[in-house]
PDB file of the backbone (N, CA, C, O) and the ligand in Angstrom, with CONECT records:
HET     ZN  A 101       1
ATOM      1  N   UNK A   1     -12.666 -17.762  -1.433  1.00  0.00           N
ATOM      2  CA  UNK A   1     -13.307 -16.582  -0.850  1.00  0.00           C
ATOM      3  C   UNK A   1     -14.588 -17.011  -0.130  1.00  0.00           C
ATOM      4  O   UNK A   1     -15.422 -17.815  -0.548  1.00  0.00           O
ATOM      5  N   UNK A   2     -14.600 -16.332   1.030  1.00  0.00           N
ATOM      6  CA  UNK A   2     -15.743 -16.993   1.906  1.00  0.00           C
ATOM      7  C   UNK A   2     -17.084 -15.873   1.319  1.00  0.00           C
ATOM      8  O   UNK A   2     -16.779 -14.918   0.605  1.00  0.00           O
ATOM      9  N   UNK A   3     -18.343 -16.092   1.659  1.00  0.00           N
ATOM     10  CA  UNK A   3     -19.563 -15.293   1.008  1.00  0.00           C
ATOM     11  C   UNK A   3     -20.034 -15.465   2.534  1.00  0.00           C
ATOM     12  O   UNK A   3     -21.100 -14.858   2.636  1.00  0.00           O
ATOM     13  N   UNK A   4     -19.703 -16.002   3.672  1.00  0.00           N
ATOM     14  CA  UNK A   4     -20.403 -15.537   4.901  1.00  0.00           C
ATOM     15  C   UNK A   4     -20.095 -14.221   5.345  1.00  0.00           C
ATOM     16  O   UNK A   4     -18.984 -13.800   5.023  1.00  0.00           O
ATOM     17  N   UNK A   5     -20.934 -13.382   6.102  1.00  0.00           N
ATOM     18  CA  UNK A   5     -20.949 -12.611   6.587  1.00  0.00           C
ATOM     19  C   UNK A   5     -20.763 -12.195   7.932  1.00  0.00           C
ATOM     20  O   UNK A   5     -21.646 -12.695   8.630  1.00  0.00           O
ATOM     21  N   UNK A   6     -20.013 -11.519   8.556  1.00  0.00           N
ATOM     22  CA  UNK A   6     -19.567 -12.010   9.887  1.00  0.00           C
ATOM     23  C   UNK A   6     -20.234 -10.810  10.814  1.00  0.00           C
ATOM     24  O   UNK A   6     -20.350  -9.621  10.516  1.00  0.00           O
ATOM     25  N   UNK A   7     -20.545 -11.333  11.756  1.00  0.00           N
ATOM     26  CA  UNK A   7     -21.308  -9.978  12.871  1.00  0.00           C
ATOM     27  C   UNK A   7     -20.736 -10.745  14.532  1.00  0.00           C
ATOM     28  O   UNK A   7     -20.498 -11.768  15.174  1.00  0.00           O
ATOM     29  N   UNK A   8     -20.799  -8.701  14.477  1.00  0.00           N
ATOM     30  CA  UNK A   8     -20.233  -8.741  16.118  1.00  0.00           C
ATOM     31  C   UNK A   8     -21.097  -8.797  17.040  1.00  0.00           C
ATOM     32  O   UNK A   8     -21.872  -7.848  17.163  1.00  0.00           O
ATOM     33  N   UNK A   9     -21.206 -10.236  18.164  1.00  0.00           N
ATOM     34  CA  UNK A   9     -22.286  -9.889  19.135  1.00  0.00           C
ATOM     35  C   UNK A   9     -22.061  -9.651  20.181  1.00  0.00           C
ATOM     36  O   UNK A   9     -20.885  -9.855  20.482  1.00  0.00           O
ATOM     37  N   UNK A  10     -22.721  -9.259  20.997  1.00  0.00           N
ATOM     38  CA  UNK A  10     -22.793  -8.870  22.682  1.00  0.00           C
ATOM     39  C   UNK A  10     -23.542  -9.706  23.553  1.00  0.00           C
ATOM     40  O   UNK A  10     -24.633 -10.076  23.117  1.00  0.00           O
ATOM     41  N   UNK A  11     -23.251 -10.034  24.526  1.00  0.00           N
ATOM     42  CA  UNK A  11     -24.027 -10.307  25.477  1.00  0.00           C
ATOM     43  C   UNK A  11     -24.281  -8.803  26.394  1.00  0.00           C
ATOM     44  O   UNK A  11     -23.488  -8.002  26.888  1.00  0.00           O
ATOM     45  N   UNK A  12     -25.061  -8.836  26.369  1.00  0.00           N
ATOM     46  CA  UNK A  12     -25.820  -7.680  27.210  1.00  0.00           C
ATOM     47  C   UNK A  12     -25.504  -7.885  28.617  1.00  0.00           C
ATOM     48  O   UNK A  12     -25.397  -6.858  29.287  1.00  0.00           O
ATOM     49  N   UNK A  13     -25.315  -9.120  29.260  1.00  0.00           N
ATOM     50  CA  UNK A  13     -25.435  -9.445  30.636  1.00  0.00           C
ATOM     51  C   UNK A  13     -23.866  -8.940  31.128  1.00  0.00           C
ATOM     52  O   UNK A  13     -23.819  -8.178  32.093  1.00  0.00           O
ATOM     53  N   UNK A  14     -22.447  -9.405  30.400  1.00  0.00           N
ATOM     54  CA  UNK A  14     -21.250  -8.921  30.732  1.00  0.00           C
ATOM     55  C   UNK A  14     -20.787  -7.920  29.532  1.00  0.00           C
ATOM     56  O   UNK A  14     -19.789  -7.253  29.806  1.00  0.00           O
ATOM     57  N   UNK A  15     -21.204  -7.768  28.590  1.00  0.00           N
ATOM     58  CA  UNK A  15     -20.644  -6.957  27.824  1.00  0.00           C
ATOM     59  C   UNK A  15     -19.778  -7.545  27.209  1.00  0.00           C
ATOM     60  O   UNK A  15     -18.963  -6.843  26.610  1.00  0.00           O
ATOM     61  N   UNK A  16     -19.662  -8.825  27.149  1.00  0.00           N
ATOM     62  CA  UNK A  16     -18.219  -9.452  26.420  1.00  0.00           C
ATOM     63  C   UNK A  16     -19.076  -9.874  24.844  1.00  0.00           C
ATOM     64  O   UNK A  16     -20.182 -10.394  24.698  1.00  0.00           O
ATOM     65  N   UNK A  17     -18.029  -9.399  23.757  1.00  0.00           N
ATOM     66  CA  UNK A  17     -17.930  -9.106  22.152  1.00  0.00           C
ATOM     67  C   UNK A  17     -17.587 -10.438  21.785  1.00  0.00           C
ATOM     68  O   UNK A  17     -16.835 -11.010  22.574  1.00  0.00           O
ATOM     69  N   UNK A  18     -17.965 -11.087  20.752  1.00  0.00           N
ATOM     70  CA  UNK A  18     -17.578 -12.132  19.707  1.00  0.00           C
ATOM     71  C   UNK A  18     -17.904 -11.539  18.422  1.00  0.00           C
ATOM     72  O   UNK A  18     -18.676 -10.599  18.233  1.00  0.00           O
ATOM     73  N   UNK A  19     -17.153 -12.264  17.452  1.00  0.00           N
ATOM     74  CA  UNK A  19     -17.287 -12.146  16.183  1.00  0.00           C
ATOM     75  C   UNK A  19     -17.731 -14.226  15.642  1.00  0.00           C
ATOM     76  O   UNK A  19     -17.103 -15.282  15.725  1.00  0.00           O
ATOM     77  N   UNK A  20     -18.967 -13.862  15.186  1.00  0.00           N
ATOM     78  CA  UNK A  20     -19.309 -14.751  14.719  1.00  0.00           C
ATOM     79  C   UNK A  20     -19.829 -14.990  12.619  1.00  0.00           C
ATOM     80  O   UNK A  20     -20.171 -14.088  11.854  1.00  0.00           O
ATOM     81  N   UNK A  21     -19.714 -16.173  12.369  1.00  0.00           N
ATOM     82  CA  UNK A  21     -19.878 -15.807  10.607  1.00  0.00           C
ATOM     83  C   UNK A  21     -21.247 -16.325  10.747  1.00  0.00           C
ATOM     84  O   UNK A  21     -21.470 -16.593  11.928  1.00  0.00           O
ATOM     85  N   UNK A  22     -22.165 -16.544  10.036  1.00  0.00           N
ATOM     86  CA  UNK A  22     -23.278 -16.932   9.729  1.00  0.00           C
ATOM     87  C   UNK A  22     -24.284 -15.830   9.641  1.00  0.00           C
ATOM     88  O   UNK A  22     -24.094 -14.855   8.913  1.00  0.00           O
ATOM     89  N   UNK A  23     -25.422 -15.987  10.425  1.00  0.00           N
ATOM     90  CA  UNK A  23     -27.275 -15.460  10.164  1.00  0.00           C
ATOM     91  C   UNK A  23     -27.069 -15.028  11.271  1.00  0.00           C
ATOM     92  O   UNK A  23     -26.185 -15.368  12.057  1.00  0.00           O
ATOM     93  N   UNK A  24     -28.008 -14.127  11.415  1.00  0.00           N
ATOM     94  CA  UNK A  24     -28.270 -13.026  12.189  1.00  0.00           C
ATOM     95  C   UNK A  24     -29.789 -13.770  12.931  1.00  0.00           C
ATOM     96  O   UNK A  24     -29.834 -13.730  14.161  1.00  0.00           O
ATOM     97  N   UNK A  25     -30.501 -14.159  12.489  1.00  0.00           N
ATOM     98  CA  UNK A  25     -31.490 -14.645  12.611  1.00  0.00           C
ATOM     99  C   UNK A  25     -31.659 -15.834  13.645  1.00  0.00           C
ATOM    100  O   UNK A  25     -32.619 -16.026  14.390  1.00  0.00           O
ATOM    101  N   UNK A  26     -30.276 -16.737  13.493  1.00  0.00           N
ATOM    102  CA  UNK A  26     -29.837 -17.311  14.511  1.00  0.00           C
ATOM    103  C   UNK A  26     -29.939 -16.989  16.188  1.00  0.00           C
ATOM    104  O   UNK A  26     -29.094 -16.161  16.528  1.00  0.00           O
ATOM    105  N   UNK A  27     -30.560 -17.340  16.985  1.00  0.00           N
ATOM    106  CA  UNK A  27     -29.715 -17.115  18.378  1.00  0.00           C
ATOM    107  C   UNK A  27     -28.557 -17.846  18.769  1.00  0.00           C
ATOM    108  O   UNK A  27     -28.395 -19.061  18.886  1.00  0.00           O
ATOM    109  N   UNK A  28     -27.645 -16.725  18.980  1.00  0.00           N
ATOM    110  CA  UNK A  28     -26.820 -17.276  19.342  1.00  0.00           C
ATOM    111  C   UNK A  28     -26.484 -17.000  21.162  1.00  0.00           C
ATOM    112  O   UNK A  28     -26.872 -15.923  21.613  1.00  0.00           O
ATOM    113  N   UNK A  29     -25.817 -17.930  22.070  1.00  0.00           N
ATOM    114  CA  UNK A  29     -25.483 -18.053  22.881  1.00  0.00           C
ATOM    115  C   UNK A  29     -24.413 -17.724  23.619  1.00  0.00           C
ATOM    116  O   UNK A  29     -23.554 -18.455  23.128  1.00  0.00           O
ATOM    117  N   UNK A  30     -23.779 -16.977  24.657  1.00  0.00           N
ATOM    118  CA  UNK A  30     -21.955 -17.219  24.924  1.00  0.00           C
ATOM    119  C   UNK A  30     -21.891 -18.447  25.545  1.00  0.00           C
ATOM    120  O   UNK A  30     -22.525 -18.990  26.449  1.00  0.00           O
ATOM    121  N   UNK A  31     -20.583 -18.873  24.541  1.00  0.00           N
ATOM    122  CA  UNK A  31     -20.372 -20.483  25.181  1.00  0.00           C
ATOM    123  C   UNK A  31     -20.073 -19.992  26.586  1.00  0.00           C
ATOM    124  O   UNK A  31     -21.139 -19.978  27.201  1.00  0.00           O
ATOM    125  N   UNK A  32     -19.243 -19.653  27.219  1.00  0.00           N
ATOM    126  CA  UNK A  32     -18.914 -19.656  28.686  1.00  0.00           C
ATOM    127  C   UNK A  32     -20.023 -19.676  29.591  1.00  0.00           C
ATOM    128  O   UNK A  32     -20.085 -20.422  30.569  1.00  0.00           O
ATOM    129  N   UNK A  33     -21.327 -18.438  29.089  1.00  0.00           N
ATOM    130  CA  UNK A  33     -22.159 -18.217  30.208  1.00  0.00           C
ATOM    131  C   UNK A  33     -23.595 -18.740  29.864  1.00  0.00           C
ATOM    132  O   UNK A  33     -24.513 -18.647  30.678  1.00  0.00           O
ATOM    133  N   UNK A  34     -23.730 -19.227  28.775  1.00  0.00           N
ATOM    134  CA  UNK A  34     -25.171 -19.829  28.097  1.00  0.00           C
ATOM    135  C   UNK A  34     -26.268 -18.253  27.955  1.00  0.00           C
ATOM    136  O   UNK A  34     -27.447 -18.246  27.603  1.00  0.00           O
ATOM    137  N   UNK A  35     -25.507 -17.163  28.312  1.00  0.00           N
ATOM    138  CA  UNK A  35     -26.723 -16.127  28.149  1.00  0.00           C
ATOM    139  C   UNK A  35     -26.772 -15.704  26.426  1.00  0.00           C
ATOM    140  O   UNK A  35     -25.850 -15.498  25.636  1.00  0.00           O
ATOM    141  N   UNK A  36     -27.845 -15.685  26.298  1.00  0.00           N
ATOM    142  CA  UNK A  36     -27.833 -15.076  24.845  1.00  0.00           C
ATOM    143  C   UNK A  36     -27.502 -13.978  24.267  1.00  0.00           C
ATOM    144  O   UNK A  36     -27.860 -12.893  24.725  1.00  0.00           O
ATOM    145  N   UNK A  37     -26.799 -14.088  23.218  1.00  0.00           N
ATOM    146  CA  UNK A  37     -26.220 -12.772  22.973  1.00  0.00           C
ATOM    147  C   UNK A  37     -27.082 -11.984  21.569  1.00  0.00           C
ATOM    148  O   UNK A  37     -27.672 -12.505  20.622  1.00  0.00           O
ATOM    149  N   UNK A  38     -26.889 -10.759  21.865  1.00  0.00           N
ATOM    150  CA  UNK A  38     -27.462  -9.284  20.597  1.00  0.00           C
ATOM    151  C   UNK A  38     -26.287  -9.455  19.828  1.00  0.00           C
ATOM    152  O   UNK A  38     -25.093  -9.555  20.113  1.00  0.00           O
ATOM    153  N   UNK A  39     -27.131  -9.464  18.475  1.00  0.00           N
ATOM    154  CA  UNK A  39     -26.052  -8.778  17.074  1.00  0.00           C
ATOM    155  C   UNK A  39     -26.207  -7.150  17.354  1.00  0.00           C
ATOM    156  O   UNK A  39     -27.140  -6.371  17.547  1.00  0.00           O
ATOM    157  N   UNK A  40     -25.121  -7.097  17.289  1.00  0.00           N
ATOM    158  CA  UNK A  40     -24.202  -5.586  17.599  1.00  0.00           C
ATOM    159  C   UNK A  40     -24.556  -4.701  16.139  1.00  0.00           C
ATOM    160  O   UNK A  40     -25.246  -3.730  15.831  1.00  0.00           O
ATOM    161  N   UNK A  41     -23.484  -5.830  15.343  1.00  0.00           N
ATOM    162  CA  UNK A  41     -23.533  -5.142  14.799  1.00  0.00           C
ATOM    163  C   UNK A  41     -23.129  -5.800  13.687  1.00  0.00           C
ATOM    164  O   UNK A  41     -22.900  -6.968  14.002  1.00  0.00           O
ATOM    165  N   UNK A  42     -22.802  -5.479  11.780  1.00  0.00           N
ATOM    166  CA  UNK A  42     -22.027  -6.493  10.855  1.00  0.00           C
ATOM    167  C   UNK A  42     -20.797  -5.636  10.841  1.00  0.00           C
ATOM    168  O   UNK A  42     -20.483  -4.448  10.923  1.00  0.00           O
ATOM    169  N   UNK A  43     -20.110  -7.142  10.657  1.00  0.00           N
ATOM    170  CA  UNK A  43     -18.507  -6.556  10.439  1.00  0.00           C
ATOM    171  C   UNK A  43     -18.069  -5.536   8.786  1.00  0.00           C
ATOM    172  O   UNK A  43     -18.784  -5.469   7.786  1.00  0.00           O
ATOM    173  N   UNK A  44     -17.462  -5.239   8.877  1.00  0.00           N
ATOM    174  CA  UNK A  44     -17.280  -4.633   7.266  1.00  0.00           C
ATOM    175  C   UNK A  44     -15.638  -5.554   6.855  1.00  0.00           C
ATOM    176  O   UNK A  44     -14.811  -5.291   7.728  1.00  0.00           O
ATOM    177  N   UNK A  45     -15.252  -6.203   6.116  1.00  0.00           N
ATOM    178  CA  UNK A  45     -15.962  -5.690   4.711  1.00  0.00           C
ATOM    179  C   UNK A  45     -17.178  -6.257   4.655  1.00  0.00           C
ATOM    180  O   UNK A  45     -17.494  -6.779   5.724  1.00  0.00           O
ATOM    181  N   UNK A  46     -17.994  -6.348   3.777  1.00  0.00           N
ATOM    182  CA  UNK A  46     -19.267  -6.960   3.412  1.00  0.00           C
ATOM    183  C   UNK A  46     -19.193  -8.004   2.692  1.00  0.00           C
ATOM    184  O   UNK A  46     -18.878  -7.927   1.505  1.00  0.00           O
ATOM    185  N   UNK A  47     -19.533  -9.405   3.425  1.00  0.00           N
ATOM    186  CA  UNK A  47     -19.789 -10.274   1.952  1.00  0.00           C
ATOM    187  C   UNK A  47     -19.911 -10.179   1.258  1.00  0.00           C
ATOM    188  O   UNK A  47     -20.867  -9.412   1.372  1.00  0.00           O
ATOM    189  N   UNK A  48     -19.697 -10.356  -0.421  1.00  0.00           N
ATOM    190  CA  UNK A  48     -18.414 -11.326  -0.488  1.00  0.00           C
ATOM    191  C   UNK A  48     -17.388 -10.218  -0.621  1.00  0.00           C
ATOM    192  O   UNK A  48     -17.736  -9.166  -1.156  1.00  0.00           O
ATOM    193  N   UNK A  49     -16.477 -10.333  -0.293  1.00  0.00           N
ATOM    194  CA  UNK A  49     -14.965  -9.492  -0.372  1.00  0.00           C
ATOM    195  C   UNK A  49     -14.008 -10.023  -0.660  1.00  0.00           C
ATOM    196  O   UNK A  49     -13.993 -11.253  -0.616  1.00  0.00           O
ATOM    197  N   UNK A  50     -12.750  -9.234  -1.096  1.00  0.00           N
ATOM    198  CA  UNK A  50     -11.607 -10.005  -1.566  1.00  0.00           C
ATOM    199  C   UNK A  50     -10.421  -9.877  -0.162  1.00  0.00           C
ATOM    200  O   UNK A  50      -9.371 -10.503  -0.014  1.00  0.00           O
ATOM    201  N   UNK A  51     -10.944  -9.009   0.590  1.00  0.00           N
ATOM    202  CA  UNK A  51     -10.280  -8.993   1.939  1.00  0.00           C
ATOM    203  C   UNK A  51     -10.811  -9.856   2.892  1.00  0.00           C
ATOM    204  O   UNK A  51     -12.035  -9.982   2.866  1.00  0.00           O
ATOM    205  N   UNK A  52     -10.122 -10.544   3.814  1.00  0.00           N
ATOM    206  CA  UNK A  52     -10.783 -11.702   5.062  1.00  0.00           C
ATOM    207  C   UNK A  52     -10.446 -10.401   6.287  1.00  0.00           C
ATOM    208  O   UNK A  52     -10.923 -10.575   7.408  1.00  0.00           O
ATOM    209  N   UNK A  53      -9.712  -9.267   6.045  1.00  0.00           N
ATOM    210  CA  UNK A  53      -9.951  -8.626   7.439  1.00  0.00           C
ATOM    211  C   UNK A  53     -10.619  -7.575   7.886  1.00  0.00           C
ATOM    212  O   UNK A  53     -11.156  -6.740   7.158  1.00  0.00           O
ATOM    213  N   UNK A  54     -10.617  -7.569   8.799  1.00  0.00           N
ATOM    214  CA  UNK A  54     -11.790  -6.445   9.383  1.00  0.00           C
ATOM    215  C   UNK A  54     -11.527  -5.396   9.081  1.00  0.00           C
ATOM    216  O   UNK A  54     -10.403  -5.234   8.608  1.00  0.00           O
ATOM    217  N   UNK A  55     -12.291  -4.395   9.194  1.00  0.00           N
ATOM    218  CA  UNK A  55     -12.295  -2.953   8.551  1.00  0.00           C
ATOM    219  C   UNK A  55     -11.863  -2.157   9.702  1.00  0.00           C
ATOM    220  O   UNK A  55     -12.696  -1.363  10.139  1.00  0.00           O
ATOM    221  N   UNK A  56     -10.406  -2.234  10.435  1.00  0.00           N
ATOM    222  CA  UNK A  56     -10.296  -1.435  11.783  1.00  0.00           C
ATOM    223  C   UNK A  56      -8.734  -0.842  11.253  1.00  0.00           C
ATOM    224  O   UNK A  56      -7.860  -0.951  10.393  1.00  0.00           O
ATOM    225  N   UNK A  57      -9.053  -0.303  12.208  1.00  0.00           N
ATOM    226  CA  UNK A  57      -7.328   0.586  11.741  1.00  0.00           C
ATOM    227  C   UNK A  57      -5.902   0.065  11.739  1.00  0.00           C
ATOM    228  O   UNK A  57      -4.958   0.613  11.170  1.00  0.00           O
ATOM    229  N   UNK A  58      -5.852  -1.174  12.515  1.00  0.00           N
ATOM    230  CA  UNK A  58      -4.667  -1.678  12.345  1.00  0.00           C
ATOM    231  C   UNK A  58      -4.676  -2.601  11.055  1.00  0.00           C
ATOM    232  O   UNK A  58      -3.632  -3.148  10.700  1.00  0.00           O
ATOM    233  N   UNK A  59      -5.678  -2.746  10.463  1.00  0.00           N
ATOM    234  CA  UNK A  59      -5.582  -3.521   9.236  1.00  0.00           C
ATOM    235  C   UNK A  59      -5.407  -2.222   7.759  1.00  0.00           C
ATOM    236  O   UNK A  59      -5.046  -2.410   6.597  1.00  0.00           O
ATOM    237  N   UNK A  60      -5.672  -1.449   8.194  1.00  0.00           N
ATOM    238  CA  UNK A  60      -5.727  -0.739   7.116  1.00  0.00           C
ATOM    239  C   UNK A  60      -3.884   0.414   6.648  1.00  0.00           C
ATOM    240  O   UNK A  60      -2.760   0.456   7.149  1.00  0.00           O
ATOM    241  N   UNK A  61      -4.660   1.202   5.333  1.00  0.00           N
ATOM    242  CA  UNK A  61      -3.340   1.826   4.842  1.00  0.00           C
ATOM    243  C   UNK A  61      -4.228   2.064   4.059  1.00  0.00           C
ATOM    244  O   UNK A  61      -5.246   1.441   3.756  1.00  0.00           O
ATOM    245  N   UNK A  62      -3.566   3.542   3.545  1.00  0.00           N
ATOM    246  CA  UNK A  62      -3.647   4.656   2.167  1.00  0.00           C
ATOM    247  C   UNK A  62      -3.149   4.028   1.264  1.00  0.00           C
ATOM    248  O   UNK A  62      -2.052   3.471   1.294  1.00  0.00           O
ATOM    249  N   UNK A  63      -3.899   4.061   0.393  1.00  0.00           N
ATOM    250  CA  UNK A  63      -3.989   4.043  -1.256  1.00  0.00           C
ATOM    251  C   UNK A  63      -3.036   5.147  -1.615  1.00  0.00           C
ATOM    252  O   UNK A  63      -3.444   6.308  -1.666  1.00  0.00           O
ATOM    253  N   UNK A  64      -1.876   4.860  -1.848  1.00  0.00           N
ATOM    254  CA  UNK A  64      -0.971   5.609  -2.247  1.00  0.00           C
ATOM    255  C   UNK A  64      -1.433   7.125  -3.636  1.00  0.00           C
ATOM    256  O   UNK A  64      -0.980   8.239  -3.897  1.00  0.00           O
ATOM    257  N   UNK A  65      -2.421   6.341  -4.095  1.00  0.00           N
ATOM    258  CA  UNK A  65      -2.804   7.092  -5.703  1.00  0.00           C
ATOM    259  C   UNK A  65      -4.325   7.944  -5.119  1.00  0.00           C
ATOM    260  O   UNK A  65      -4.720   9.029  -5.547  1.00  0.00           O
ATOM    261  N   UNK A  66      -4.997   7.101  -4.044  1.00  0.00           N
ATOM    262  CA  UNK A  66      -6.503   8.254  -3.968  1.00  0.00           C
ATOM    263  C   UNK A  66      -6.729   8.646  -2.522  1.00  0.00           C
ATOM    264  O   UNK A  66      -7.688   9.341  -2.185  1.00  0.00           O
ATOM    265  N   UNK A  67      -5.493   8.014  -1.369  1.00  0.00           N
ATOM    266  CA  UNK A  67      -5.393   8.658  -0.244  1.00  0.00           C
ATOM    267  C   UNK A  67      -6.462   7.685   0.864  1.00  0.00           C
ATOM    268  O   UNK A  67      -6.335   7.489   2.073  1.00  0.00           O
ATOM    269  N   UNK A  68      -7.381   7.263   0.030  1.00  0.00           N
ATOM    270  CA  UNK A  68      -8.469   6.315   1.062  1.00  0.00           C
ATOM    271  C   UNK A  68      -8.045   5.345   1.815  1.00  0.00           C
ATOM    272  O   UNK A  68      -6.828   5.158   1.821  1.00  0.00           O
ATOM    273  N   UNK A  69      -8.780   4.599   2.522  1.00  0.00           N
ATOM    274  CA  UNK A  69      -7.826   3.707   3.404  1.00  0.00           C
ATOM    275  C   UNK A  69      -8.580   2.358   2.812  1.00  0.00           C
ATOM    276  O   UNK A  69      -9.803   2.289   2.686  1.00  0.00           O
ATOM    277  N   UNK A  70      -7.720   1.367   2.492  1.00  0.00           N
ATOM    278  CA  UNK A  70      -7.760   0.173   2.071  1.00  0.00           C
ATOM    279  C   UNK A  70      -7.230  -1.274   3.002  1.00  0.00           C
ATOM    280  O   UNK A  70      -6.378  -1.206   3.888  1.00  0.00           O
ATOM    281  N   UNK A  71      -7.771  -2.262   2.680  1.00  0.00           N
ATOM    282  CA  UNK A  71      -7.404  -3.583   3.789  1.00  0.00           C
ATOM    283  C   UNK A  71      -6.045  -3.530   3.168  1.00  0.00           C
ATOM    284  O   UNK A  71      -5.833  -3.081   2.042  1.00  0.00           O
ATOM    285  N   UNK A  72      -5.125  -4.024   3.982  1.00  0.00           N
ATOM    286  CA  UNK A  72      -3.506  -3.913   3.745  1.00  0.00           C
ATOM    287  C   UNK A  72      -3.464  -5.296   3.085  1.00  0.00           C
ATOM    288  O   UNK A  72      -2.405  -5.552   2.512  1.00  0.00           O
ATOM    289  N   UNK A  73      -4.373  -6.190   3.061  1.00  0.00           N
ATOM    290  CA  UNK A  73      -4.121  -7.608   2.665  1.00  0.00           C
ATOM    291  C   UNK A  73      -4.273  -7.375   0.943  1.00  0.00           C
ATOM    292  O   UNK A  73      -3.528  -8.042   0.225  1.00  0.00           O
ATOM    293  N   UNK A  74      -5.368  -6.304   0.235  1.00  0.00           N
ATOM    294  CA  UNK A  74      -5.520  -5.973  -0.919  1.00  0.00           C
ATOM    295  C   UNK A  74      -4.458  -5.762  -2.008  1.00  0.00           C
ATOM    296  O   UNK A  74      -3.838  -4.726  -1.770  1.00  0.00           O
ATOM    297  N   UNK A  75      -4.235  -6.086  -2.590  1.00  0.00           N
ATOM    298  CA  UNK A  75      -3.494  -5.568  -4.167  1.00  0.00           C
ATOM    299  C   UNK A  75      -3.868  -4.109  -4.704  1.00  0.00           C
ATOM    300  O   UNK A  75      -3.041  -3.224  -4.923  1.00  0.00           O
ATOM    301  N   UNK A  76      -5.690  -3.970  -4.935  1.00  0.00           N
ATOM    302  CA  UNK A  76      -6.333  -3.291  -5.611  1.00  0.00           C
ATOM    303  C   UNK A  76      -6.774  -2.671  -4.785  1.00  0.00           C
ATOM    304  O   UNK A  76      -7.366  -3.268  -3.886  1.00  0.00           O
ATOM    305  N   UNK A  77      -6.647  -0.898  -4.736  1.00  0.00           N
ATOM    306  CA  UNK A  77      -7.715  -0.192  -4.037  1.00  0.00           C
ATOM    307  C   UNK A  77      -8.729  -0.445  -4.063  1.00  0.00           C
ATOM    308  O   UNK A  77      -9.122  -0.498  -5.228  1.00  0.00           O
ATOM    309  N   UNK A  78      -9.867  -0.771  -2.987  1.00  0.00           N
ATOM    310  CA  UNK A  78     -11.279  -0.617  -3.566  1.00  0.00           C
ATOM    311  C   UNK A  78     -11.780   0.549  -3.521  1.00  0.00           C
ATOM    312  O   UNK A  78     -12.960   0.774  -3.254  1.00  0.00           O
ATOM    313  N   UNK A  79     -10.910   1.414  -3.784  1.00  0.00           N
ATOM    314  CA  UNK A  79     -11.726   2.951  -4.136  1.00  0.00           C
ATOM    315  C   UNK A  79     -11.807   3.263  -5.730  1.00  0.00           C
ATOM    316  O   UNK A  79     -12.582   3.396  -6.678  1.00  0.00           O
ATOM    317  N   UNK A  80     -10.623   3.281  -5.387  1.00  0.00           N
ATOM    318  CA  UNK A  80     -10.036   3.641  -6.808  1.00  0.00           C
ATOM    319  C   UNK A  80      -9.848   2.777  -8.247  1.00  0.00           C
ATOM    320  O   UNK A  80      -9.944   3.171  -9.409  1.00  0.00           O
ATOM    321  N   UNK A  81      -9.572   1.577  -7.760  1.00  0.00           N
ATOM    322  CA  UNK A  81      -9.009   0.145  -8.418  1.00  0.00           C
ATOM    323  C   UNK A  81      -8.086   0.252  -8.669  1.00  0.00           C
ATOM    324  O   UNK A  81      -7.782  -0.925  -8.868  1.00  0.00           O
ATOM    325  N   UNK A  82      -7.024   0.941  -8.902  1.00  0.00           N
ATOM    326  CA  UNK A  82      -5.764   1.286  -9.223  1.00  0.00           C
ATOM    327  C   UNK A  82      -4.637   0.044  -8.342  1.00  0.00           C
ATOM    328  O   UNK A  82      -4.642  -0.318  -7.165  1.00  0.00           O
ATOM    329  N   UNK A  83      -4.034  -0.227  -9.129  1.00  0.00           N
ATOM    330  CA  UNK A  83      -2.793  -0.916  -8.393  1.00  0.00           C
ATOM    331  C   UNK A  83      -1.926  -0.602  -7.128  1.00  0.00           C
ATOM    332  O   UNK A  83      -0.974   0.140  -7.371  1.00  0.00           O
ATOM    333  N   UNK A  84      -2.071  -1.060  -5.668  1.00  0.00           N
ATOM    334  CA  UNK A  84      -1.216  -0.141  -4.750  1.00  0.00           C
ATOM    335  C   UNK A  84       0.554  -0.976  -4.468  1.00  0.00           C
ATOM    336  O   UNK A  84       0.781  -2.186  -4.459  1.00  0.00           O
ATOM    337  N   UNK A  85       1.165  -0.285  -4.348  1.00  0.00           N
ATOM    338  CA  UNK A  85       2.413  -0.836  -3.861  1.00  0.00           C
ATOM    339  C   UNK A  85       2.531  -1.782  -3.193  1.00  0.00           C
ATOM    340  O   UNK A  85       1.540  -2.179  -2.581  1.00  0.00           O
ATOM    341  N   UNK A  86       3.644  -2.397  -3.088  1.00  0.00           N
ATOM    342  CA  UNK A  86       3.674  -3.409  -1.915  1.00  0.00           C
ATOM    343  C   UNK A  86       3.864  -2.744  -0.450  1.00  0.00           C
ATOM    344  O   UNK A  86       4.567  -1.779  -0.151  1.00  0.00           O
ATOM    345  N   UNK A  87       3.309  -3.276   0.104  1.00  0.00           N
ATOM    346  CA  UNK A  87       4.071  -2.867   1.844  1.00  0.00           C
ATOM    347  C   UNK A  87       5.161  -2.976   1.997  1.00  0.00           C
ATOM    348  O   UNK A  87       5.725  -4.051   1.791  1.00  0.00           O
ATOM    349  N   UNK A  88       5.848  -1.798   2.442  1.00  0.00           N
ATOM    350  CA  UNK A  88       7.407  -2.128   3.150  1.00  0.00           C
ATOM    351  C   UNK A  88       7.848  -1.618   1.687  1.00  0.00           C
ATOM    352  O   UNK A  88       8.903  -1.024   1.909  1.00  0.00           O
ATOM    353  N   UNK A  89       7.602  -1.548   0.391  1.00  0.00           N
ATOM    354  CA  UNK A  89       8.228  -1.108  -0.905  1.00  0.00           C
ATOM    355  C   UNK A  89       8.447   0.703  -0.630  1.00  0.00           C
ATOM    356  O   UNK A  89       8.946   1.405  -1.509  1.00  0.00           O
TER     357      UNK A  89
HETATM  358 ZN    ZN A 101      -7.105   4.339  -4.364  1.00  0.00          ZN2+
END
């Protein structure tokens, strides 16, 4: 399980998005254009997690038992904790 934290940055100059893991504190650069890029924003889940994917809608699915939406990669609701089905079951 990774404990980095991953954030989405921008370059302000084209608007083009990366997802990078580390510090915020960092400047970071776009390799292509050397302009420096803004933290946007942090990704969810939140370090440390038992999910590696992002918190967006194609990763997700209902918790069969509390209705919330959970990383599809999970076993365990993290709402509820309850055991969820398999996918495709
Ligand atoms: Zn649940």
């Amino acid at each position: 399980m990774s404990t980095s934290q991953r954030y989405r940055l921008r370059n302000p100059a084209s608007g083009r998005e990366v997802v990078v893991e580390g510090d915020p504190d960092m400047i970071y650069v776009d390799r292509e254009t050397g302009e420096p890029m803004e933290v946007v924003g942090k990704l969810l889940p939140l370090a440390p997690s038992t999910s590696r994917l992002p918190w967006a809608v194609e990763n997700l699915r209902l918790c069969p038992w509390c209705e919330q939406p959970s990383q599809k990669d999970l076993n365990d609701c993290p709402t509820c904790g309850r055991r969820m089905t398999p996918i495709g079951s």
